[in-house]
Steps between C-alpha positions, in 0.01 A plus 500: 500500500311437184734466130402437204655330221365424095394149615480540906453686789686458847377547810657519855369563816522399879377180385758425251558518131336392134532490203165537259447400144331806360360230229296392756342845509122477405367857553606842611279696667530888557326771692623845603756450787577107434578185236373186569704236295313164554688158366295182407589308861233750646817718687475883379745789610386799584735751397473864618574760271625757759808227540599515108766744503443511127120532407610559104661161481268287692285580287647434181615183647149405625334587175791291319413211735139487419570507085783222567244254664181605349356541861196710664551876608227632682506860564331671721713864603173675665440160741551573838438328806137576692 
């Protein structure tokens, strides 16, 4: 499970729950199929896009994100993997 909030994102899996501060968010990466948020510890999440139910708003919200914190967005939509 992956939610986001205006200042975090949570995250809970087998291995048990957290709680990110999306402050700590240095760069978003995106190619075609995938986001790549990567936070200043070193830790990134890899976020499909065929798991956003709403494409539209992630969006928005990830383009919101990167104005907020004055961070890097690398785009790359024709990458793929060789």
């Amino acid at each position: 499970m992956l939610e986001f909030s205006p200042d975090h994102v949570f995250t809970r899996d087998y291995m048990g729950e957290e709680k990110i501060n999306l402050s700590e968010a240095e760069e978003l990466a995106e190619i075609r199929d995938y986001y790549f948020l990567k936070f200043n510890s070193g830790a990134s999440l890899i976020i499909p896009k065929s798991a956003i139910s709403n494409p539209e708003e992630a969006s928005r919200f990830f383009s919101e994100l990167v104005a907020r914190l004055n961070i890097k967005h690398a785009v790359d939509l024709g990458w793929a993997w060789r």
